[in-house]
TIVO-2410 file (N, C-alpha, C; in nm, 3 decimals):
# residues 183
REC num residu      c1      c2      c3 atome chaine
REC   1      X   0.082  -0.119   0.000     N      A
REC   1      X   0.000   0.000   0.000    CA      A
REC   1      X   0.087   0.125   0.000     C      A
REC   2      X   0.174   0.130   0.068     N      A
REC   2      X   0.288   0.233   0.110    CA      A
REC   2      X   0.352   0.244  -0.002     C      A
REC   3      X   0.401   0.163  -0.063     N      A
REC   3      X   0.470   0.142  -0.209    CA      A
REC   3      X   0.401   0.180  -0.306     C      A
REC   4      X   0.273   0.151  -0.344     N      A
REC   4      X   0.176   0.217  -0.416    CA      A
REC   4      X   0.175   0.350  -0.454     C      A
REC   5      X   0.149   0.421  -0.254     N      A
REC   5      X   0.126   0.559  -0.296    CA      A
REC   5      X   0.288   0.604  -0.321     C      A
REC   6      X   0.395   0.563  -0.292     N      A
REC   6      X   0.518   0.604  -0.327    CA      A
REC   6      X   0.506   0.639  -0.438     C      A
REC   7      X   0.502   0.540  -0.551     N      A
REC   7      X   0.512   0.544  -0.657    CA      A
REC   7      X   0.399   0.593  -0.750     C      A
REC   8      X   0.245   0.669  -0.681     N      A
REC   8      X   0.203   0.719  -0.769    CA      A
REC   8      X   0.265   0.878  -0.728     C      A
REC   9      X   0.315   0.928  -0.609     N      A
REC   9      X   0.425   1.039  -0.620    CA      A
REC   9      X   0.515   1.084  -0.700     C      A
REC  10      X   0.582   0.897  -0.716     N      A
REC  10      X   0.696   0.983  -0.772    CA      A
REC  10      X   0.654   1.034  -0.922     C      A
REC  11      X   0.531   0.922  -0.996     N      A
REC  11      X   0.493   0.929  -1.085    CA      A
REC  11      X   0.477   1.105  -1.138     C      A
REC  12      X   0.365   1.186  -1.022     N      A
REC  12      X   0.323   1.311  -1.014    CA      A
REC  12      X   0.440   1.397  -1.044     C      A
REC  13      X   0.501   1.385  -0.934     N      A
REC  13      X   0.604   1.467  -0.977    CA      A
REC  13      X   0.710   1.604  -1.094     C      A
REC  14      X   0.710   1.446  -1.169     N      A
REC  14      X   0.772   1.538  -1.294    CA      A
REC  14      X   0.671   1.586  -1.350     C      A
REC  15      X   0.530   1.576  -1.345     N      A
REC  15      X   0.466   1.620  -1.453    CA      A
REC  15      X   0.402   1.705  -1.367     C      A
REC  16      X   0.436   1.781  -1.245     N      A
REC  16      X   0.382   1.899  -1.195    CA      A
REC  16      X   0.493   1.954  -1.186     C      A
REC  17      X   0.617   1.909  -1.163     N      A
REC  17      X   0.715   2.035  -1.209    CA      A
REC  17      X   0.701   2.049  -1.367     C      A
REC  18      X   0.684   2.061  -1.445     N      A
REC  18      X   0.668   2.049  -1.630    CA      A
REC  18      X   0.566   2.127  -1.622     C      A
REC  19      X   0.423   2.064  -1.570     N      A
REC  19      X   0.365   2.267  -1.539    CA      A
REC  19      X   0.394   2.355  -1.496     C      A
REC  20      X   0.456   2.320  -1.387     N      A
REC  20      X   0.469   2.475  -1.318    CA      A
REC  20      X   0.616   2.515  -1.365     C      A
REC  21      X   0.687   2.449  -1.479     N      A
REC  21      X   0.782   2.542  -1.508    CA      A
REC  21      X   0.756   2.608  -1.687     C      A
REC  22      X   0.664   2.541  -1.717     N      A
REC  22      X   0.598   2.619  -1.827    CA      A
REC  22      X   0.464   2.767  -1.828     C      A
REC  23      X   0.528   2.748  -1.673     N      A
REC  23      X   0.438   2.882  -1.642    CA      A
REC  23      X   0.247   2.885  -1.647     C      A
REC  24      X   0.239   2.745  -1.606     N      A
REC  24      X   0.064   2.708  -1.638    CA      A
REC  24      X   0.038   2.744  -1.465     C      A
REC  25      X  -0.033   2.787  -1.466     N      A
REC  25      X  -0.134   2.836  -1.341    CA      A
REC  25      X  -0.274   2.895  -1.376     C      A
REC  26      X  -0.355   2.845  -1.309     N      A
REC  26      X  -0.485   2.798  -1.278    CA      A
REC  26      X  -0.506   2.977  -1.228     C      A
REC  27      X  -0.628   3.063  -1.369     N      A
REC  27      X  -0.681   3.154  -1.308    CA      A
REC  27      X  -0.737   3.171  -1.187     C      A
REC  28      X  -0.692   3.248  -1.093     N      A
REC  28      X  -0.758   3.285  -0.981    CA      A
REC  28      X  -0.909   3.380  -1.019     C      A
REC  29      X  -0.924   3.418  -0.890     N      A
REC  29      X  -1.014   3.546  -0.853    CA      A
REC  29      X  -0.956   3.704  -0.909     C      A
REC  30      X  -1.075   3.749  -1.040     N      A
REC  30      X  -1.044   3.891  -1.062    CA      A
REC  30      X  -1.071   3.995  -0.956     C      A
REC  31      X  -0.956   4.068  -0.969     N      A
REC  31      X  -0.990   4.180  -0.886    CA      A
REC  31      X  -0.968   4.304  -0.966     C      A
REC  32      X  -1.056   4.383  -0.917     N      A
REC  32      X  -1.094   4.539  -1.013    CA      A
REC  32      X  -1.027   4.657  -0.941     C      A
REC  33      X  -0.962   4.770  -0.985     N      A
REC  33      X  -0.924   4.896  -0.931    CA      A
REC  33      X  -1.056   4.927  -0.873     C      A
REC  34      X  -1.177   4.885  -0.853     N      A
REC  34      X  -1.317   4.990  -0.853    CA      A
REC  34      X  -1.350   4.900  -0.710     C      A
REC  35      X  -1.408   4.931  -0.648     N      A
REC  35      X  -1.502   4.889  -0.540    CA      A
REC  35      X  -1.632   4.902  -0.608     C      A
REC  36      X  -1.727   4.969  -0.670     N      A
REC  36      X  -1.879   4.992  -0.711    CA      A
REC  36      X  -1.849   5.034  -0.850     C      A
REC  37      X  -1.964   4.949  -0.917     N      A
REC  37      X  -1.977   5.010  -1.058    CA      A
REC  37      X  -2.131   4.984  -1.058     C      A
REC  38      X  -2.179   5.080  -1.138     N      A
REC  38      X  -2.319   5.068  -1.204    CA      A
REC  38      X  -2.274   5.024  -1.378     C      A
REC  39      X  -2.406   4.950  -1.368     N      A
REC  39      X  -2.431   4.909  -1.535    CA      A
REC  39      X  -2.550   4.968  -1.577     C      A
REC  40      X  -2.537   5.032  -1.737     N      A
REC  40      X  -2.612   5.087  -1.796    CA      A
REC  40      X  -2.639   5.050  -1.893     C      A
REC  41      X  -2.758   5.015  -1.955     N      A
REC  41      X  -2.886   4.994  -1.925    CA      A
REC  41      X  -2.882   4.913  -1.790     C      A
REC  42      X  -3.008   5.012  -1.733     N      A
REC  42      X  -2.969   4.883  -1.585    CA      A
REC  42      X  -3.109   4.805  -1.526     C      A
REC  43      X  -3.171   4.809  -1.614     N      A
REC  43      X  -3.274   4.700  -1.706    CA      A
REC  43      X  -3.280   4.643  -1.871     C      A
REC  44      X  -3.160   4.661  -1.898     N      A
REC  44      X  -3.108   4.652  -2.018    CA      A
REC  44      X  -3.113   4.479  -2.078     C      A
REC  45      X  -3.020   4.460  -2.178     N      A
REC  45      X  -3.029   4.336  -2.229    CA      A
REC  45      X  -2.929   4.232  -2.110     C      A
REC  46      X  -2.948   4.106  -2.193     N      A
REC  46      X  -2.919   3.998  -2.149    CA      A
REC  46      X  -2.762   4.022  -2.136     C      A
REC  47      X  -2.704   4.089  -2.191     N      A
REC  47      X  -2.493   4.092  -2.142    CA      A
REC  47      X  -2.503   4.180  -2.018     C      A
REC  48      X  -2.590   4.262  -2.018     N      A
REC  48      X  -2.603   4.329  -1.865    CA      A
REC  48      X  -2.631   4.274  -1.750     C      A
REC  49      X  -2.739   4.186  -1.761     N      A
REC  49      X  -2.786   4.093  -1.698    CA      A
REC  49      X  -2.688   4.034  -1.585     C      A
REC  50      X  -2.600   3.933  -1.732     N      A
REC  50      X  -2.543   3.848  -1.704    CA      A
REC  50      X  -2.457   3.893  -1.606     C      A
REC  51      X  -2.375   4.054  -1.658     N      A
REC  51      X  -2.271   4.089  -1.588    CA      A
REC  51      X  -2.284   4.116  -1.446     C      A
REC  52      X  -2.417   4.167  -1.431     N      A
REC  52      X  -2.476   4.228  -1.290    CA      A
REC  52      X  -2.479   4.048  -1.208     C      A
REC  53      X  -2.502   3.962  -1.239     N      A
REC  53      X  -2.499   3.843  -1.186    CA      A
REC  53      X  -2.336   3.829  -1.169     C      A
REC  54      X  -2.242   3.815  -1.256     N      A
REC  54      X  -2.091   3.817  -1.189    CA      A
REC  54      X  -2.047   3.897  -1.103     C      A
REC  55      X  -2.045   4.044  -1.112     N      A
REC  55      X  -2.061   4.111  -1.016    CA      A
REC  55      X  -2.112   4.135  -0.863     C      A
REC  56      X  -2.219   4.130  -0.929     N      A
REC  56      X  -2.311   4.106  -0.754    CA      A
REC  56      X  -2.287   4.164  -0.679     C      A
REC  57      X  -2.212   4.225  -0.546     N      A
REC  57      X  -2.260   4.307  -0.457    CA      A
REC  57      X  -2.163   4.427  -0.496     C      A
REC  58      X  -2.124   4.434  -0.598     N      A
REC  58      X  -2.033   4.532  -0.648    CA      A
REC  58      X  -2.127   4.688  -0.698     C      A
REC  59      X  -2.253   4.628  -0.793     N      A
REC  59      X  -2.301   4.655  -0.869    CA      A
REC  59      X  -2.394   4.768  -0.789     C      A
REC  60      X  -2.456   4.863  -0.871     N      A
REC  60      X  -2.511   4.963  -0.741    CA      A
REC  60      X  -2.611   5.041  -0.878     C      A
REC  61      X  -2.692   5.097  -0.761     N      A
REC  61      X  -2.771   5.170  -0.904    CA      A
REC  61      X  -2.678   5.293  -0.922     C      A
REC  62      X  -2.744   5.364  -1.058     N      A
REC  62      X  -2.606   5.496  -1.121    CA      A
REC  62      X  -2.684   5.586  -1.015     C      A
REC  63      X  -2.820   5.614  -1.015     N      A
REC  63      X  -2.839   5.751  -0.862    CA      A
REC  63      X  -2.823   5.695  -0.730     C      A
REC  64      X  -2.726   5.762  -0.660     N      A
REC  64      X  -2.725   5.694  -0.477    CA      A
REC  64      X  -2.843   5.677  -0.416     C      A
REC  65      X  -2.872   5.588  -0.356     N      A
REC  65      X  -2.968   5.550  -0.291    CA      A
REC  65      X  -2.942   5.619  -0.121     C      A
REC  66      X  -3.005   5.670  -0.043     N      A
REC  66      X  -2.987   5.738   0.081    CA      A
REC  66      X  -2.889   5.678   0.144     C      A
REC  67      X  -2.766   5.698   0.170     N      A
REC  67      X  -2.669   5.678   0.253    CA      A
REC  67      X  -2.552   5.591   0.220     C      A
REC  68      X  -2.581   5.555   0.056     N      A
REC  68      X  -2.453   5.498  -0.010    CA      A
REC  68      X  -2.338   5.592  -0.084     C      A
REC  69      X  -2.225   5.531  -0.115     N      A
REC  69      X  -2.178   5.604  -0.162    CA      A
REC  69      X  -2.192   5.593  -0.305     C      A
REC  70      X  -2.179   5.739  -0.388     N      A
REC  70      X  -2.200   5.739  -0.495    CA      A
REC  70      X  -2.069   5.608  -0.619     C      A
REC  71      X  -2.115   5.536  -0.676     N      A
REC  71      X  -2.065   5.432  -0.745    CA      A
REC  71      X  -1.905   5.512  -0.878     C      A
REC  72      X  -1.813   5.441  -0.817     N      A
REC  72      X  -1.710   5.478  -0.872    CA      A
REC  72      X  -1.648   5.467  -1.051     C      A
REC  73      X  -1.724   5.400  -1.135     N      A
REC  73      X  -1.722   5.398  -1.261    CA      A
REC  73      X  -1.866   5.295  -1.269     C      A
REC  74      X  -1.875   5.362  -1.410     N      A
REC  74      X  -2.025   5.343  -1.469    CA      A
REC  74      X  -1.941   5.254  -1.621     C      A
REC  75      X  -2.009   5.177  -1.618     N      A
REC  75      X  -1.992   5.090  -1.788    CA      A
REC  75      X  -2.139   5.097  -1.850     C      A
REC  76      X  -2.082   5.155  -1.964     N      A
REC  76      X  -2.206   5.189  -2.008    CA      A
REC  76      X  -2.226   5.041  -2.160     C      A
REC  77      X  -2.325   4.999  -2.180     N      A
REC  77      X  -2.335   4.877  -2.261    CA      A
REC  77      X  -2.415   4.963  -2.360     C      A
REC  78      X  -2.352   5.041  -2.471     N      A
REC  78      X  -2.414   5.118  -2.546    CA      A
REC  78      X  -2.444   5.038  -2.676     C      A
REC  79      X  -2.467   4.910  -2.721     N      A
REC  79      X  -2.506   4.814  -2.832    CA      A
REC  79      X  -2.488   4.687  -2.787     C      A
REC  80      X  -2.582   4.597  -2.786     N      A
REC  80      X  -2.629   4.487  -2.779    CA      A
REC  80      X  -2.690   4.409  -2.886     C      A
REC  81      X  -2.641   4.365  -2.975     N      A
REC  81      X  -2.711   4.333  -3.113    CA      A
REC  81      X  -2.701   4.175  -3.148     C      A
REC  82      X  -2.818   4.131  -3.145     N      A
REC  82      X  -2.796   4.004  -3.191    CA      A
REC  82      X  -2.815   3.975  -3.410     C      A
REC  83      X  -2.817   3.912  -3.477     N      A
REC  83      X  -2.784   3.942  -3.587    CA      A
REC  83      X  -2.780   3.769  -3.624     C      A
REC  84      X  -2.855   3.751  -3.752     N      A
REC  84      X  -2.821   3.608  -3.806    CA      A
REC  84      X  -2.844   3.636  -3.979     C      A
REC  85      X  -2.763   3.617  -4.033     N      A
REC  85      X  -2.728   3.642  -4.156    CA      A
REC  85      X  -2.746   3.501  -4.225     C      A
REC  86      X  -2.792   3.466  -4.357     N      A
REC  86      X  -2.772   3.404  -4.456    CA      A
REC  86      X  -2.676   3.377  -4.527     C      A
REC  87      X  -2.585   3.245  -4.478     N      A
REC  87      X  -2.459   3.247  -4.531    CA      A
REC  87      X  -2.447   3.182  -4.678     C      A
REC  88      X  -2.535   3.006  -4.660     N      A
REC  88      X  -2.511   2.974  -4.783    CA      A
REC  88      X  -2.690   2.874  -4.840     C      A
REC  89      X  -2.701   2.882  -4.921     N      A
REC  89      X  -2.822   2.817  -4.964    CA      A
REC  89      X  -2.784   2.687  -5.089     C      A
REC  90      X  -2.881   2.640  -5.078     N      A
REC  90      X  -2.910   2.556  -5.192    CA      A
REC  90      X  -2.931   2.588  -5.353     C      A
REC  91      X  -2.953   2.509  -5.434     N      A
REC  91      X  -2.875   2.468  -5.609    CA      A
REC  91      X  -3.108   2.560  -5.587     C      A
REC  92      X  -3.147   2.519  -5.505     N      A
REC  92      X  -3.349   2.521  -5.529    CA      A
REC  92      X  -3.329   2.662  -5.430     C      A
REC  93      X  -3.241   2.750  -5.370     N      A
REC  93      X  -3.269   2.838  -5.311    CA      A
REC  93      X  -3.321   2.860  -5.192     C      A
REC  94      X  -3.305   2.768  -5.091     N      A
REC  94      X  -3.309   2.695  -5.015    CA      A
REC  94      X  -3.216   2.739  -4.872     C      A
REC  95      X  -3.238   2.795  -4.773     N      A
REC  95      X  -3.151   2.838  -4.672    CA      A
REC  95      X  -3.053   2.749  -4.625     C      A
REC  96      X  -2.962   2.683  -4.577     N      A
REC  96      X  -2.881   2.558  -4.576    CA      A
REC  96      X  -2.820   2.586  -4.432     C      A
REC  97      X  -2.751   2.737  -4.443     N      A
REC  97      X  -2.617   2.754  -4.348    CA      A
REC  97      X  -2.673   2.902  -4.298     C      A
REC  98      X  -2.681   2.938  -4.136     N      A
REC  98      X  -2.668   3.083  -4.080    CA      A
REC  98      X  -2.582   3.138  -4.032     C      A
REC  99      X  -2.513   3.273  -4.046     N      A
REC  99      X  -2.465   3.261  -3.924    CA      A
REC  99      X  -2.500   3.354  -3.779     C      A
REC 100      X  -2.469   3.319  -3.706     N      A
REC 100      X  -2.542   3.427  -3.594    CA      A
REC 100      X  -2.444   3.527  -3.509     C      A
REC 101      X  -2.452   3.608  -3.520     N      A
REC 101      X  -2.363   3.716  -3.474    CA      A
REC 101      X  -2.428   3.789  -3.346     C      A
REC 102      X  -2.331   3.803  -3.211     N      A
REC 102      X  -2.380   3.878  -3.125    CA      A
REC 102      X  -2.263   4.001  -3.095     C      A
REC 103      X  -2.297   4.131  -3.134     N      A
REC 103      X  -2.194   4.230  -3.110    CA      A
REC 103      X  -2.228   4.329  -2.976     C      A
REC 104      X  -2.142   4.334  -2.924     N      A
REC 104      X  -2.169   4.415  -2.800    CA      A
REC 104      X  -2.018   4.557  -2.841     C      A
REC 105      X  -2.115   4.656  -2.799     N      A
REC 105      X  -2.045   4.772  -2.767    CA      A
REC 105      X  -2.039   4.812  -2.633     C      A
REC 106      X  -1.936   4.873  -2.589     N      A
REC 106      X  -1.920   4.929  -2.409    CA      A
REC 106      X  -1.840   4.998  -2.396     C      A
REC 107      X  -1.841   5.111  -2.308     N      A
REC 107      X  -1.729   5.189  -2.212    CA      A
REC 107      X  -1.721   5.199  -2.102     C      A
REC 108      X  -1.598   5.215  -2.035     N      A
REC 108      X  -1.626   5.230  -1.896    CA      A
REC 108      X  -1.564   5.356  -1.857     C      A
REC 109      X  -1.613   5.449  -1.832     N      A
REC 109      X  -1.574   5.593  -1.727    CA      A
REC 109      X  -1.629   5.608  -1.633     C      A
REC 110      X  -1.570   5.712  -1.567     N      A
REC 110      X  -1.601   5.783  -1.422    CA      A
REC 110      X  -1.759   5.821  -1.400     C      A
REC 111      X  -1.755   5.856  -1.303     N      A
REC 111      X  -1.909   5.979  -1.269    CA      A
REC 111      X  -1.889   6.089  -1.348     C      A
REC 112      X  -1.739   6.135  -1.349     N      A
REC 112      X  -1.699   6.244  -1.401    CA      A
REC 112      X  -1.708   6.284  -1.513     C      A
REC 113      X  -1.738   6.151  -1.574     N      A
REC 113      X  -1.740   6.149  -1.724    CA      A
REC 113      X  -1.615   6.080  -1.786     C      A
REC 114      X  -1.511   6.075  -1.770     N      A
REC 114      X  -1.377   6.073  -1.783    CA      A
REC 114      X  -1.309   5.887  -1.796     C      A
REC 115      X  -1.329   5.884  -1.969     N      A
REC 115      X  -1.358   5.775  -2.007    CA      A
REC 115      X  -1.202   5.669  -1.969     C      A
REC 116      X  -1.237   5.569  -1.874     N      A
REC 116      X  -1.099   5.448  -1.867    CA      A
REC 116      X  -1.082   5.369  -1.981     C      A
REC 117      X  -1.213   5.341  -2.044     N      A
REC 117      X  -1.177   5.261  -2.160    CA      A
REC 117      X  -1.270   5.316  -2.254     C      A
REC 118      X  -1.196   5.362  -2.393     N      A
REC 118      X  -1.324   5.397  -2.474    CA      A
REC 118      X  -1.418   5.304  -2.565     C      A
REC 119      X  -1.529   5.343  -2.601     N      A
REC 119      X  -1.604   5.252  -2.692    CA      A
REC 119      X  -1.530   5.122  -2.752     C      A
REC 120      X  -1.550   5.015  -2.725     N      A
REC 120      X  -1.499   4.923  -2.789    CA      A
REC 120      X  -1.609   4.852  -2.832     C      A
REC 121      X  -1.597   4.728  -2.947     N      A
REC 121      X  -1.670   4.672  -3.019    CA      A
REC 121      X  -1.637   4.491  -2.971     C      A
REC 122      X  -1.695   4.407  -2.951     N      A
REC 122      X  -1.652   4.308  -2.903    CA      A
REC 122      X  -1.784   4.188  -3.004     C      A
REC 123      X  -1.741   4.146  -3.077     N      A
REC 123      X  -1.795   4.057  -3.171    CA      A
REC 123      X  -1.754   3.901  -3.153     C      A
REC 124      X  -1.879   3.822  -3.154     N      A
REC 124      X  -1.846   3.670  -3.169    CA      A
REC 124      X  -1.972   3.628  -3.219     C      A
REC 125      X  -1.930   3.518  -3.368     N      A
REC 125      X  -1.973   3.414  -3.412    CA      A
REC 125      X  -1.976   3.280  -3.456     C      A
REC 126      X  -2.093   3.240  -3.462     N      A
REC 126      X  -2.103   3.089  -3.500    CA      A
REC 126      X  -2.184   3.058  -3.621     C      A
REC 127      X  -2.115   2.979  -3.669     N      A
REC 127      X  -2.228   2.908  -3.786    CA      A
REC 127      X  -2.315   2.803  -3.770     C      A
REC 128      X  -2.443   2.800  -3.831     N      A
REC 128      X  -2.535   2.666  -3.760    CA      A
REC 128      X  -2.622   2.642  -3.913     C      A
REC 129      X  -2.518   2.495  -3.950     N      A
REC 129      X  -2.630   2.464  -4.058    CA      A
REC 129      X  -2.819   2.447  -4.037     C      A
REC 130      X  -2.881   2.478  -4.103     N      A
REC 130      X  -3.028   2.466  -4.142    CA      A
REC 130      X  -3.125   2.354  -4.195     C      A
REC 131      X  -3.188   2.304  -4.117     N      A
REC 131      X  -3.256   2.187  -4.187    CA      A
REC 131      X  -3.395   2.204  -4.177     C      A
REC 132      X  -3.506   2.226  -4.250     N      A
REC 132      X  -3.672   2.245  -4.258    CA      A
REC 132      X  -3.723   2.131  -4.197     C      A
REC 133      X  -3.672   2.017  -4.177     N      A
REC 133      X  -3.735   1.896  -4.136    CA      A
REC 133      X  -3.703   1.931  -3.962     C      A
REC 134      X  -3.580   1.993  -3.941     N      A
REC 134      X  -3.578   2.004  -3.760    CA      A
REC 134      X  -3.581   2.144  -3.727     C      A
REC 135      X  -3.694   2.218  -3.739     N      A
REC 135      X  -3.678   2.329  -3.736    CA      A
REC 135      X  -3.676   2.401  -3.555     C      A
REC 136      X  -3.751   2.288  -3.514     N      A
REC 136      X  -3.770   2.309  -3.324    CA      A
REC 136      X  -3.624   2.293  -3.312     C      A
REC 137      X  -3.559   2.186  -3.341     N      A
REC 137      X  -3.408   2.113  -3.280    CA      A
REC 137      X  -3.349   2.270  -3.337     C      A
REC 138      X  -3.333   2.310  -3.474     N      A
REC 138      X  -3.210   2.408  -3.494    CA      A
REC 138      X  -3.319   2.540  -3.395     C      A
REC 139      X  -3.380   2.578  -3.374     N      A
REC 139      X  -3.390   2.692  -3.333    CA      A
REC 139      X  -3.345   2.695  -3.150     C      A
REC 140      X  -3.371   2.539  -3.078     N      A
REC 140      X  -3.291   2.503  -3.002    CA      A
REC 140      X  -3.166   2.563  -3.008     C      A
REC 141      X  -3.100   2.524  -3.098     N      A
REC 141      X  -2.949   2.560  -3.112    CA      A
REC 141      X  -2.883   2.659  -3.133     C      A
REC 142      X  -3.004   2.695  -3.176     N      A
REC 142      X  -2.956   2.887  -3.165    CA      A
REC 142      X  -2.993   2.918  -3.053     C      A
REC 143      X  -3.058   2.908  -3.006     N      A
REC 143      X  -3.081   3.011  -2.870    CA      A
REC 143      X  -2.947   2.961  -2.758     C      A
REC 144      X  -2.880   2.815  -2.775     N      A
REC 144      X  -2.778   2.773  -2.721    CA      A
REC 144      X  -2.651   2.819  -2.746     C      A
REC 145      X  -2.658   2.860  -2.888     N      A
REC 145      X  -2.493   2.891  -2.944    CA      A
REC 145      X  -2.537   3.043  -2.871     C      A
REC 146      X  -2.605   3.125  -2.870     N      A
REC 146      X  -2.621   3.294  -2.859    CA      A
REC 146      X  -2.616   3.263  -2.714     C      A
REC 147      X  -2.621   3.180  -2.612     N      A
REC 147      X  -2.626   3.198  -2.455    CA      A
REC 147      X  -2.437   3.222  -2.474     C      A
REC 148      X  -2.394   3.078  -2.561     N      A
REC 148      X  -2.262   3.056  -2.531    CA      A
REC 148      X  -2.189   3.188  -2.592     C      A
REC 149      X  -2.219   3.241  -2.683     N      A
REC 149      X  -2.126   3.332  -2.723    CA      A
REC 149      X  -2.181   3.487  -2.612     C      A
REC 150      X  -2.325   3.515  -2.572     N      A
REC 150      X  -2.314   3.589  -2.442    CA      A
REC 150      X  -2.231   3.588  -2.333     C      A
REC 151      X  -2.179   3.431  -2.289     N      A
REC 151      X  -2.124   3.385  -2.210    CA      A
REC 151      X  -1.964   3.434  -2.245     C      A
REC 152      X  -1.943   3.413  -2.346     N      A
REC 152      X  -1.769   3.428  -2.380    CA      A
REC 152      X  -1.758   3.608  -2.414     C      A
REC 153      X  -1.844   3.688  -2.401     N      A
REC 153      X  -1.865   3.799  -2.432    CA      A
REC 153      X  -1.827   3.842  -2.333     C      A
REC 154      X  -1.896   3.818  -2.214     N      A
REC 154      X  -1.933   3.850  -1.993    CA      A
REC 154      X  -1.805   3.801  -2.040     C      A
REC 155      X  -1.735   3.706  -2.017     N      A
REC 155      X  -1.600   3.660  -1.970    CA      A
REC 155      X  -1.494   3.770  -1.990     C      A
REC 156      X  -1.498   3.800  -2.158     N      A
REC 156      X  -1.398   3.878  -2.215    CA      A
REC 156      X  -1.401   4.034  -2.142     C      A
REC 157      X  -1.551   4.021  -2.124     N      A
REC 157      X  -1.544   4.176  -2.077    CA      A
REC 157      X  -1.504   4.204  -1.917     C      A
REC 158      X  -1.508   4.078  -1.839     N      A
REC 158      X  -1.476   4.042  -1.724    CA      A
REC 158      X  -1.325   4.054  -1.716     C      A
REC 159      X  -1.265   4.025  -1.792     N      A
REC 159      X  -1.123   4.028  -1.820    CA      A
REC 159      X  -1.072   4.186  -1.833     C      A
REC 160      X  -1.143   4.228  -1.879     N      A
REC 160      X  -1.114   4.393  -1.961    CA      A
REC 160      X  -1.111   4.465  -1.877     C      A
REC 161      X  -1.214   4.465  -1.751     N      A
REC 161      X  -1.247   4.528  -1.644    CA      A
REC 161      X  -1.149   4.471  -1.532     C      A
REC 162      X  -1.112   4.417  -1.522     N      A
REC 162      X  -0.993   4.353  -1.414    CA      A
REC 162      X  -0.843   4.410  -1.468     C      A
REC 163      X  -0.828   4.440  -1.635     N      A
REC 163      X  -0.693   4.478  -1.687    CA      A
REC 163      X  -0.706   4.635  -1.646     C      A
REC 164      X  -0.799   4.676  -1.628     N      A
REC 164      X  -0.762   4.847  -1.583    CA      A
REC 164      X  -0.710   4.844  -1.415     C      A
REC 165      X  -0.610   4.874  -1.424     N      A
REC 165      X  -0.514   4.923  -1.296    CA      A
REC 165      X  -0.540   5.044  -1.191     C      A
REC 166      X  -0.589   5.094  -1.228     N      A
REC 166      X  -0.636   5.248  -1.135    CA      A
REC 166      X  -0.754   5.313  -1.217     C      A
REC 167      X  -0.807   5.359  -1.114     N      A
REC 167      X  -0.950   5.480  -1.171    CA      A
REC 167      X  -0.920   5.618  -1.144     C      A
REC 168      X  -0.823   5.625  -1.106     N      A
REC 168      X  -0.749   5.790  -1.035    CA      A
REC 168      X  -0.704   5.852  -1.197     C      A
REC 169      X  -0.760   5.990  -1.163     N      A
REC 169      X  -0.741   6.053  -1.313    CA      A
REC 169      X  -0.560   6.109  -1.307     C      A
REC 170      X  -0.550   6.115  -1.427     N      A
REC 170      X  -0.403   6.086  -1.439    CA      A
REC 170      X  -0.326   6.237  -1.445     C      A
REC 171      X  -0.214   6.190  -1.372     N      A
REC 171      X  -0.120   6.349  -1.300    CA      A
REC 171      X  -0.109   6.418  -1.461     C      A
REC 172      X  -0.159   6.528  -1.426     N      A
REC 172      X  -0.086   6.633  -1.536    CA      A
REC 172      X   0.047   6.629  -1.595     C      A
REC 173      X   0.069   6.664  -1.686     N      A
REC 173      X   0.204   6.709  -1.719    CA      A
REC 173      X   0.246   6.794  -1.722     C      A
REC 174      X   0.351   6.831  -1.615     N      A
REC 174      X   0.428   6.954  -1.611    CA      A
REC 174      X   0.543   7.001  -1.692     C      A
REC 175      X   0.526   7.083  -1.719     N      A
REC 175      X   0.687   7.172  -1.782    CA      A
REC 175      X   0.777   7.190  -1.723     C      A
REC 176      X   0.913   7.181  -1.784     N      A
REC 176      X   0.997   7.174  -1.702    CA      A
REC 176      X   0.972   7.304  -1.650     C      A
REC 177      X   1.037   7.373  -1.571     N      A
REC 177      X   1.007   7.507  -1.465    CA      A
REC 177      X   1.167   7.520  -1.520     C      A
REC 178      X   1.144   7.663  -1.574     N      A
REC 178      X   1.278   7.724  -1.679    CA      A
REC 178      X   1.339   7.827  -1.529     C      A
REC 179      X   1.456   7.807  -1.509     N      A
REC 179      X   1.529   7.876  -1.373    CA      A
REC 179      X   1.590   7.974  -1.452     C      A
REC 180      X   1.622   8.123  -1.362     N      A
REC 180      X   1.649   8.206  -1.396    CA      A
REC 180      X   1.728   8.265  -1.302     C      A
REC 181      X   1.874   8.244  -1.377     N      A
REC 181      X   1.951   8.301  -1.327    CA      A
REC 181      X   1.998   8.451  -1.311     C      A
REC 182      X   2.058   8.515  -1.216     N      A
REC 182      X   2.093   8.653  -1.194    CA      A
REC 182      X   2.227   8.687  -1.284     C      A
REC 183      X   2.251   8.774  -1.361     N      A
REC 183      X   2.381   8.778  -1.375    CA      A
REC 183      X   2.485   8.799  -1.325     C      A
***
């Protein structure tokens, strides 16, 4: 028994030093420069939703409520577009292939106005062949591929919001200060 687990050790071993010297580590917990953010629309679509669910006690409405403090950057979710295009059809004209596109636009600035990240565009799609005989099953599958690509949308943007480092507006730039000597 003793010998056993010896040897499924030693087994482990090399192949956890080989990760951990290829630099593989297991994402932790994001953390944000912000303590409070509001999301806008804040009955808005389903990427808002979602985000206000990752978030969670972060999240605050954009007017203070009596005795909170006012919320330190606002992300605003200014396009939410879902989109399914006609990619390829049949020889009889015939729909065959879609594809479905979900584009989200967002920024995130201050109260102040004073934008940390500007408008960005964040696009993901999938293709989902078409069949008239399963039309329940493919419309199934769309509403599945559009959760998953919502899902990888929240993630990315989850990521974006954790890469900003500070919310403190940024030191001026000074001139050098020209000295003046006496003759």
């Amino acid at each position: 028994m003793a010998a056993l687990q010896r040897r499924r050790i030693l087994l482990a071993a090399p192949l956890l030093a080989v990760l951990a010297g290829c630099g593989f580590k297991l994402r932790g917990k994001q953390t944000f420069a912000f303590d409070t953010i509001a999301i806008t629309p804040e009955n808005g679509g389903a990427v808002a939703t979602e985000l206000v669910r990752y978030l969670g006690k972060a999240v605050r409405p954009l007017a203070a409520v009596d005795g909170q403090e006012p919320v330190q950057v606002i992300l605003d979710i200014l396009q939410d577009v879902r989109e399914k295009i006609v990619v390829g059809v049949n020889s009889s004209g015939q729909v065959r292939e879609f594809q479905l596109r979900l584009r989200v636009q967002f920024r995130l600035r201050t109260p102040d106005g004073r934008e940390i990240i500007a408008p960005t565009d964040m696009v993901q799609q999938r293709d989902i062949s078409f069949n008239e005989t399963a039309v329940l099953a493919k419309e199934a599958e769309e509403v599945l591929l559009y959760r998953d690509m919502q899902t990888d949308i929240v993630q990315q943007l989850m990521r974006r919001l954790a890469a900003v480092k500070t919310i403190a507006a940024p030191e001026p730039l000074m001139a050098p200060s020209a000295t003046v000597t006496a003759p």
